[in-house]
C-alpha positions as CSV (number, residue, x, y, z in Angstrom):
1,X,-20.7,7.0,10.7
2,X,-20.6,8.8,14.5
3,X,-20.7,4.9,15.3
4,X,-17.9,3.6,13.6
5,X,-14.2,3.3,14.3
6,X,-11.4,2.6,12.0
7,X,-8.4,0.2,12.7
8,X,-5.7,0.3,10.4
9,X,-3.0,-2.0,10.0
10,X,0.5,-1.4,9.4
11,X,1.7,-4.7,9.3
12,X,4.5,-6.4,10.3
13,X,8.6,-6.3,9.4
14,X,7.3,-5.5,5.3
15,X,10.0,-8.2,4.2
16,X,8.1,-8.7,0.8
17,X,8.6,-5.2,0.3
18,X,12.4,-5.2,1.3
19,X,14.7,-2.9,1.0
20,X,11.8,-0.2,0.7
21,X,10.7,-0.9,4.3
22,X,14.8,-1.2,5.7
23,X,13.8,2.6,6.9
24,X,10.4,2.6,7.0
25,X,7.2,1.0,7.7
26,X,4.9,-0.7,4.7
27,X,2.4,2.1,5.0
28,X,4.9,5.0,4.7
29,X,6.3,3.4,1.8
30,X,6.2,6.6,-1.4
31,X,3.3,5.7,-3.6
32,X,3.6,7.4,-7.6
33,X,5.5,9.6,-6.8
34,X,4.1,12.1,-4.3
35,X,1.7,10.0,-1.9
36,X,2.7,7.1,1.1
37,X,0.5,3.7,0.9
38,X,-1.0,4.9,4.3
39,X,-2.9,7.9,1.8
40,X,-4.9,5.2,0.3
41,X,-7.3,3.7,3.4
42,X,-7.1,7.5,5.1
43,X,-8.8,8.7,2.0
44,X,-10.8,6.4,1.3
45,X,-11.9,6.3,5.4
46,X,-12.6,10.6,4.8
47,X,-14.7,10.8,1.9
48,X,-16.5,8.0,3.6
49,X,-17.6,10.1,6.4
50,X,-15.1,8.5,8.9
51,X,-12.7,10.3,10.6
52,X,-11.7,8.3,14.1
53,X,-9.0,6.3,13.1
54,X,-6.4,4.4,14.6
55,X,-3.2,3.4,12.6
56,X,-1.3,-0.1,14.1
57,X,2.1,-0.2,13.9
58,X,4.8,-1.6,15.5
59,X,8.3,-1.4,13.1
60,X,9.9,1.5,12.0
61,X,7.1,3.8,12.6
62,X,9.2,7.3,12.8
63,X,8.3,8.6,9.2
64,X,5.1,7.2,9.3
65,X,3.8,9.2,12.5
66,X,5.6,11.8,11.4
67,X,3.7,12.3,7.7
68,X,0.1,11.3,9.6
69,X,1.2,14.2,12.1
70,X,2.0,16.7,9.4
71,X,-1.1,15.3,7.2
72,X,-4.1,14.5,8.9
73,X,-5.0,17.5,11.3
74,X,-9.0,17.8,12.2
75,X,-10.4,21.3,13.6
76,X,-12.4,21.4,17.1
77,X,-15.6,22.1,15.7
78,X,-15.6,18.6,13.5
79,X,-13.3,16.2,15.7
80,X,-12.0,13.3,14.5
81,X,-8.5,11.7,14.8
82,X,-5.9,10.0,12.6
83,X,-3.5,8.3,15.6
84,X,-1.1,5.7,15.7
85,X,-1.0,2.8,17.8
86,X,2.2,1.5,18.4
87,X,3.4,-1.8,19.5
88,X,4.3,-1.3,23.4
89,X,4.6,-2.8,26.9
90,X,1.9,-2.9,29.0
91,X,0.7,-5.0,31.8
92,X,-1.8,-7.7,29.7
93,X,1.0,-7.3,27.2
94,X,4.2,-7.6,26.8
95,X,5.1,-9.1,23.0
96,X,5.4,-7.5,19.4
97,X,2.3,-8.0,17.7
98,X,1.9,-10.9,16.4
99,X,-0.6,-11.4,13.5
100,X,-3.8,-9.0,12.6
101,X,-6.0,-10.3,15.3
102,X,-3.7,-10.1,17.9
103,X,-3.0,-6.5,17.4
104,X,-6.3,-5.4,17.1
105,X,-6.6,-7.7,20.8
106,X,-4.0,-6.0,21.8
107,X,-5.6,-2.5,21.4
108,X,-9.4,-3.6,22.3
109,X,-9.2,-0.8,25.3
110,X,-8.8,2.0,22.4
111,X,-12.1,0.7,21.2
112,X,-14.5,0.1,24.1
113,X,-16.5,3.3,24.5
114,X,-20.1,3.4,24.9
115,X,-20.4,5.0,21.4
116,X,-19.1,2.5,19.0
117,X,-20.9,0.2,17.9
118,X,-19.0,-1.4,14.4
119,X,-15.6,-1.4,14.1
120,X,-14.0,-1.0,10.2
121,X,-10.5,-3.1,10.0
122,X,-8.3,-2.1,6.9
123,X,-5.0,-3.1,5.5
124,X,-2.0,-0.4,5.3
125,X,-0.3,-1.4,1.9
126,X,-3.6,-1.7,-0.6
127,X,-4.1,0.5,-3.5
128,X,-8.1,1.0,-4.3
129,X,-11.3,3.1,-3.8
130,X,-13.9,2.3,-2.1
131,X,-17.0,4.1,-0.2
132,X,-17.3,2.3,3.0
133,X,-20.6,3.5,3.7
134,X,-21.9,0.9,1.2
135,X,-20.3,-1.5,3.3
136,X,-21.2,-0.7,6.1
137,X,-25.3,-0.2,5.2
138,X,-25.0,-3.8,3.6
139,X,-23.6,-5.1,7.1
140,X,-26.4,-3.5,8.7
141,X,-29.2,-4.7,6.1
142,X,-28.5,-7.9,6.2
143,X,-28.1,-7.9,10.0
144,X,-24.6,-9.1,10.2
145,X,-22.4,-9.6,12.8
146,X,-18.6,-9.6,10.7
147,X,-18.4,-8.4,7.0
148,X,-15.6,-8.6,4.2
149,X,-15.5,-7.4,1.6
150,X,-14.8,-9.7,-1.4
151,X,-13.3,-9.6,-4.9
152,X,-13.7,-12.0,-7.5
153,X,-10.6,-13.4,-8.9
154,X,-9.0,-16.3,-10.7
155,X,-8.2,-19.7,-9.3
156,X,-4.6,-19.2,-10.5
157,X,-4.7,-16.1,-8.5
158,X,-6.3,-18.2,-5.4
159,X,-3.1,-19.5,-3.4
160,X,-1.9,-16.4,-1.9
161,X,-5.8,-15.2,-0.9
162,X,-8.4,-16.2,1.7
163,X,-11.1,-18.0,-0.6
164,X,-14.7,-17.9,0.6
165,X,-18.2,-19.3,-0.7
166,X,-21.3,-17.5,-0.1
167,X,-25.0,-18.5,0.0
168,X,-27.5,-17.2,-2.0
169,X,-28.6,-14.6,0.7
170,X,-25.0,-13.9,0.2
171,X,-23.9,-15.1,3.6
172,X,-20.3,-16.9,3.5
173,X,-20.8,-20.5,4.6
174,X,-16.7,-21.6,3.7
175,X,-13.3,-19.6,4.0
176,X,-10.1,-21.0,3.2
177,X,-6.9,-19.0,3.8
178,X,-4.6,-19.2,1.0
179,X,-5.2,-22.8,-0.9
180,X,-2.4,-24.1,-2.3
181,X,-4.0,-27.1,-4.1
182,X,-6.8,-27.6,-6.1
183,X,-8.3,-29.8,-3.5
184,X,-7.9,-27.5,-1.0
185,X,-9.6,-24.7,-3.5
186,X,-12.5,-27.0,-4.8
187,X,-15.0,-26.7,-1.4
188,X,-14.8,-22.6,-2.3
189,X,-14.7,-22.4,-5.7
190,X,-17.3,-20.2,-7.1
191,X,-19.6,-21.0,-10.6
192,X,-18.9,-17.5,-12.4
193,X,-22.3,-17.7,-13.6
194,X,-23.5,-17.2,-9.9
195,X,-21.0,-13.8,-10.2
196,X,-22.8,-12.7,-13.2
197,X,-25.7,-12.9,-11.7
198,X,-25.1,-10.2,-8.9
199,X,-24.7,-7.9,-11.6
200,X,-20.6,-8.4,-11.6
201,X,-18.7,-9.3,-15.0
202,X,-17.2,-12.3,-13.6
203,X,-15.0,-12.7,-17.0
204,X,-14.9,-16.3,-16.0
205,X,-13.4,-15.3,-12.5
206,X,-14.0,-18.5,-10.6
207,X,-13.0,-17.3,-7.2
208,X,-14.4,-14.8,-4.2
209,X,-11.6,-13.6,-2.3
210,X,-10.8,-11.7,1.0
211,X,-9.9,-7.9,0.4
212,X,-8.9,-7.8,3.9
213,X,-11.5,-5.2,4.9
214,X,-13.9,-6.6,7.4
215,X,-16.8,-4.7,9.8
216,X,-17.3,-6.2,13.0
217,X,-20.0,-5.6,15.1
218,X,-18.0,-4.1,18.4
219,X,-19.2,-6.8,20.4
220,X,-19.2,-9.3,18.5
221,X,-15.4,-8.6,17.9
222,X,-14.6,-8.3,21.1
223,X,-16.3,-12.5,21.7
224,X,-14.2,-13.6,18.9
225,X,-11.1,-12.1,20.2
226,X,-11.6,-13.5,23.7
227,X,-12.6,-16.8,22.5
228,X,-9.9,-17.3,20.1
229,X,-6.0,-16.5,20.9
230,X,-5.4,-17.3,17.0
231,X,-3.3,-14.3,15.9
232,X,-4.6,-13.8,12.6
233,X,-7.8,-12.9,11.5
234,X,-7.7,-15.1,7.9
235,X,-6.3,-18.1,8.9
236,X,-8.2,-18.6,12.3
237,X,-10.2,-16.0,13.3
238,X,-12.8,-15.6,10.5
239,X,-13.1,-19.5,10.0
240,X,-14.2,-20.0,13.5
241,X,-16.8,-16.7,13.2
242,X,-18.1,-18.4,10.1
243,X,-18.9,-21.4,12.5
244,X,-20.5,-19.3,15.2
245,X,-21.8,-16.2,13.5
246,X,-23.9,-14.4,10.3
247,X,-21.0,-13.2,8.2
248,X,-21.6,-11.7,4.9
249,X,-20.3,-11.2,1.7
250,X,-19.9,-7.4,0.8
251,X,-19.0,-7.7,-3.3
252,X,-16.4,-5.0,-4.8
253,X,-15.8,-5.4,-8.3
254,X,-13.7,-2.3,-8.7
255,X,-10.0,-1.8,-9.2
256,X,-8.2,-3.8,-5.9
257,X,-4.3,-4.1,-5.7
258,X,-2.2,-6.1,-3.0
259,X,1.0,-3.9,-2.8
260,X,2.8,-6.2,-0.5
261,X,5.8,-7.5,-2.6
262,X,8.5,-5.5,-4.8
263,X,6.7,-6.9,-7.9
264,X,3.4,-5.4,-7.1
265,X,4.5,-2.1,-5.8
266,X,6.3,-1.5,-9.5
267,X,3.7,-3.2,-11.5
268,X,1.0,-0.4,-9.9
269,X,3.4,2.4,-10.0
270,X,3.9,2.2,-13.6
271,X,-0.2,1.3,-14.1
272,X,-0.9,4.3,-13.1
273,X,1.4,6.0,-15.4
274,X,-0.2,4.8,-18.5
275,X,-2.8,6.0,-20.7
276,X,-5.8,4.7,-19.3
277,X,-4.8,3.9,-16.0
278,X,-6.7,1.2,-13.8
279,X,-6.5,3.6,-10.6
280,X,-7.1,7.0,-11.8
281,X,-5.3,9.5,-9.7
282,X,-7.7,12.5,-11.5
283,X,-10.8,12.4,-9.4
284,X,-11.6,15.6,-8.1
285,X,-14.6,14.6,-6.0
286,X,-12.5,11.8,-4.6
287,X,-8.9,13.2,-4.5
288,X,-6.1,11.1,-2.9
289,X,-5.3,13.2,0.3
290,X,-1.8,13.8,1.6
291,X,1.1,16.2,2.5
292,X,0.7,19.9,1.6
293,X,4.2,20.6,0.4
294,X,5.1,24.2,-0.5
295,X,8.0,23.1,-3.9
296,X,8.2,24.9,-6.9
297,X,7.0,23.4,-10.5
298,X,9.2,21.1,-12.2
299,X,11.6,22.7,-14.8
300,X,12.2,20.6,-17.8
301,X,14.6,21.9,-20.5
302,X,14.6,19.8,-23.3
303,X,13.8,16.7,-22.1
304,X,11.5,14.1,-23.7
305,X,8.7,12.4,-21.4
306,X,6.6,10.0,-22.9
307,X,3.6,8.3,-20.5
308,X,5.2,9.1,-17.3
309,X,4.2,11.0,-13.8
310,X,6.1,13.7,-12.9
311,X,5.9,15.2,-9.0
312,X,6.5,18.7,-7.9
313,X,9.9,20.4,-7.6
314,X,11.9,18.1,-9.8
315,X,15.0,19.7,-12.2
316,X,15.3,17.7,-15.6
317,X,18.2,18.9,-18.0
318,X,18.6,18.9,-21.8
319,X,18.4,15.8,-23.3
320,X,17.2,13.6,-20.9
321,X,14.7,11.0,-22.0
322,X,11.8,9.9,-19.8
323,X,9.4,7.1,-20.8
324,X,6.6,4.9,-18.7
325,X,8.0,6.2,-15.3
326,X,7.4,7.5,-12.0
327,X,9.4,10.5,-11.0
328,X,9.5,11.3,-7.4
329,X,9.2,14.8,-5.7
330,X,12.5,17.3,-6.1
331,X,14.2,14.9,-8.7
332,X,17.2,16.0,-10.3
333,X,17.8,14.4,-13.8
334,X,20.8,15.5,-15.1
335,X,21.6,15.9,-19.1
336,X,21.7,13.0,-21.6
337,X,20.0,10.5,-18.9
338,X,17.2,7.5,-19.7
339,X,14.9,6.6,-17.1
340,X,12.5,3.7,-18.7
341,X,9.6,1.9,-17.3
342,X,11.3,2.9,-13.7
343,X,10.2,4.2,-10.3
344,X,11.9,7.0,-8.7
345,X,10.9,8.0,-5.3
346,X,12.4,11.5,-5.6
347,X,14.5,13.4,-2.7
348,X,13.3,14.4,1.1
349,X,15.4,18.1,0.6
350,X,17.1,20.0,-1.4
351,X,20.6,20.1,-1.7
352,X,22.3,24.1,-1.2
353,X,24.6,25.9,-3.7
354,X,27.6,25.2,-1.7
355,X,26.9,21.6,-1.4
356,X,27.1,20.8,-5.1
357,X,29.9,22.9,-5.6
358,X,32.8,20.8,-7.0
359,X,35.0,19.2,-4.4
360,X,32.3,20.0,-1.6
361,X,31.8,15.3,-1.1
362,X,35.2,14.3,-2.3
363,X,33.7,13.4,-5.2
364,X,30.5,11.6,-4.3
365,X,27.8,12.0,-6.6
366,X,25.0,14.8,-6.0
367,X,21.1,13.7,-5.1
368,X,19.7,12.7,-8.2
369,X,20.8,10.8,-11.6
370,X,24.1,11.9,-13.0
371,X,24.7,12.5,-16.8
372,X,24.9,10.1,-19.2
373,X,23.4,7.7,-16.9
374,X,20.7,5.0,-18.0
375,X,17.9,3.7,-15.2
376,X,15.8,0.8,-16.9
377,X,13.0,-1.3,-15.0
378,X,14.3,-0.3,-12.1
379,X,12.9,1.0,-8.5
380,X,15.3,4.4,-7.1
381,X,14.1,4.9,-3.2
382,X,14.8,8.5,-1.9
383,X,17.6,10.3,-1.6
384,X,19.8,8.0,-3.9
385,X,23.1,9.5,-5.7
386,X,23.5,8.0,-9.0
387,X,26.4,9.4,-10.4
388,X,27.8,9.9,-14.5
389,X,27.6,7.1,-16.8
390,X,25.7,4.4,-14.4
391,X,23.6,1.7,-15.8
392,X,20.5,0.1,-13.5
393,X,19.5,-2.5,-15.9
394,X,19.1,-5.8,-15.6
395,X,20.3,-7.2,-18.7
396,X,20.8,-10.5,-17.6
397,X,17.8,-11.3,-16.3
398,X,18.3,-12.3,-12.7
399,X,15.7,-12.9,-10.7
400,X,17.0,-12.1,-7.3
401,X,20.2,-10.6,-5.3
402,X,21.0,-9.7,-2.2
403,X,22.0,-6.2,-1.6
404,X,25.3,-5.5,-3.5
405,X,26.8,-1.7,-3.4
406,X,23.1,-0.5,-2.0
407,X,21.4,-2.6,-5.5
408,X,19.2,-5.2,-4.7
409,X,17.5,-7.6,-7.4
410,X,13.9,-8.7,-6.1
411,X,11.5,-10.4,-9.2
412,X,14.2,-9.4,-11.5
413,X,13.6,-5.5,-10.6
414,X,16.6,-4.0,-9.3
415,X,15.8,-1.8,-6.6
416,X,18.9,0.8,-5.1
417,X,18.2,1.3,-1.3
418,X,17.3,4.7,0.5
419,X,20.5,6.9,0.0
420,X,22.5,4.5,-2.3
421,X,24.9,5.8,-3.6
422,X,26.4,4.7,-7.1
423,X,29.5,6.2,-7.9
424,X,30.6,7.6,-11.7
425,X,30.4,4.3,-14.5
426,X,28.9,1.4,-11.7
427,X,27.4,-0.4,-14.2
428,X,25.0,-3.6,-12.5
């Protein structure tokens, strides 16, 4: 693993994840209650044996640097690095990034040293586990040049995925990026039976798709990217290498989420909340790794909590009523209050005695959820005052709204914006 170097994209502006990247970047975006999306690939890259990694970012990178910076620290004796890379003038460049490829071209002089020799690309906003070594030795076994890692899914699922076909020695012969039609999906499509017998439960799972983790041989990477201006791997890049070079099919058939819409962040937030979640966060020889924050245990006096997460240093008052939810670090849930199949990021500080005494904001609500107050399939980001009496449902069942008093509806889940503030009886 000396070998190997780890590229890590942020991605780009995170508009299918707006308002929760308005402040922040798509990796720093808070993940159940305690971690950031970044946690995911860093852990997974750590108990893989990797520890040189580079993170690419390029929008609203400030909280992002700043958790890798208070997170990811390596002694002298071992090495390693967890550094981000972002966006910035040179003299070969002088543009934002513009797809995956091109920032990885953009940052090729990070990556020539005589020591590499495969270079690991991963995506910023996925949720999963995986040992890249395994990766990795099947790149080497089969004597590839490029990897990815695939996932079998269903053709309904197909249209927003890069589709491949692989051969029996399990080298991919087709890609498509993201077929929209069936006869755009029909050269890839996959018999199951073929699935099921790799040892993988296909389930009648028709399709291979693209994880978006691919190993490249350093050199070979560095052809491609010379070669081909495309700026994205999926659509242009990885076609061509399929053309020109021995790519093969690494098979994961473990959990696999693509957080990168509002949808998909709640739907995963409140998975791993249930009973028998589909990520399990207990997994103590594979723990999810992030900031060591020194907060006192949560106080609850009686409250009700039914299949919920509940992070450090929270405050929840008599009566309150918590079911299927996330709550965030140093939440204060105030008496009488329901919080139901909901998402609440929690609070960056605390606030001091002599800012919640009475008359101390004129009358704005204090961090936290108000009494009285109801929060129902709904996603809170940080530092939001809700205040007495507010209801965050969506009884009417739109589907989306722009952002209205700091609320904004995205897949019919309201989300209220980093320090919203909802004064006493908003009702949405």
């Amino acid at each position: 693993m000396k070998n190997v170097i780890t590229l890590v994209l942020g991605g780009g502006r995170g508009t299918r994840l707006y308002p929760l990247t308005k402040y922040r970047s798509k990796p720093a975006v808070p993940l159940a209650g305690k971690y950031r999306l970044i946690d995911i690939p860093l852990s997974n890259c750590l108990h893989s044996g990797l520890n040189r990694i580079y993170v690419l970012t390029q929008f609203n990178s400030v909280s992002l640097h700043r958790h890798i910076g208070g997170t990811y620290a390596f002694d002298a004796f071992r090495g390693g690095f967890v550094e981000i890379l972002a966006a910035q003038q040179t003299f070969g460049h002088s543009d934002w990034y513009q797809g995956t490829a091109d920032a990885v071209r953009q940052n090729l002089p990070y990556i020539q040293q005589p020591d590499i020799d495969l270079v690991l690309i991963l995506s910023g906003d996925q949720l999963y586990r995986m040992d890249y070594r395994e990766m990795i030795e099947v790149h080497r076994r089969a004597g590839a040049e490029v990897t990815i890692s695939t996932v079998p899914v269903h053709s309904k699922d197909a249209s927003g995925l890069g589709i491949m076909q692989m051969n029996e020695d399990g080298r991919i012969v087709k890609f498509v990026e993201k077929p929209k039609t069936e006869e755009a999906l029909a050269p890839v499509r996959t018999d199951p039976s073929w699935i099921d017998a790799r040892g993988i439960a296909s389930g009648g799972r028709d399709c291979l798709a693209s994880t978006g983790i691919y190993v490249f041989n350093r050199d070979t990477l560095f052809d491609l990217l010379e070669k081909h201006s495309a700026p994205d791997f999926g659509k242009e890049i990885l076609p061509a290498a399929i053309q020109s070079h021995r790519v093969q099919a690494h098979l994961f058939d473990d959990y696999w989420e693509d957080i990168g819409t509002i949808k998909a962040f709640y739907e995963a937030n409140l998975a791993m909340a249930s009973k028998n979640p589909p990520f399990q966060l207990v997994m103590p020889e594979r723990p999810i790794y992030s900031r060591a924050r020194y907060l006192p245990p949560t106080y609850l006096e009686g409250a009700t909590v039914r299949g919920s997460l509940l992070a450090d240093g929270c405050i929840i008052e008599e009566g309150a009523v918590i079911e299927n939810s996330i709550i965030g670090l140093r939440c204060r849930i105030g008496r009488n209050v329901t919080i139901r199949n909901s998402v609440l990021m929690g609070n960056d500080f605390y606030e001091t005695a002599e800012e919640t005494a009475p008359g101390h904001r004129s009358g704005q609500p204090l961090l936290g959820v108000g009494e009285g107050s109801t929060i129902e399939g709904a996603i809170l980001d940080k530092n939001c005052r809700i205040g007495r009496d507010v209801q965050v449902i969506n009884r009417e069942g739109v589907e989306n709204r722009d952002e209205i008093d700091s609320v904004m509806i995205c897949d019919g889940i309201p989300v209220v914006s980093k320090s919203g503030v909802l004064p006493d009886g908003w009702v949405l």
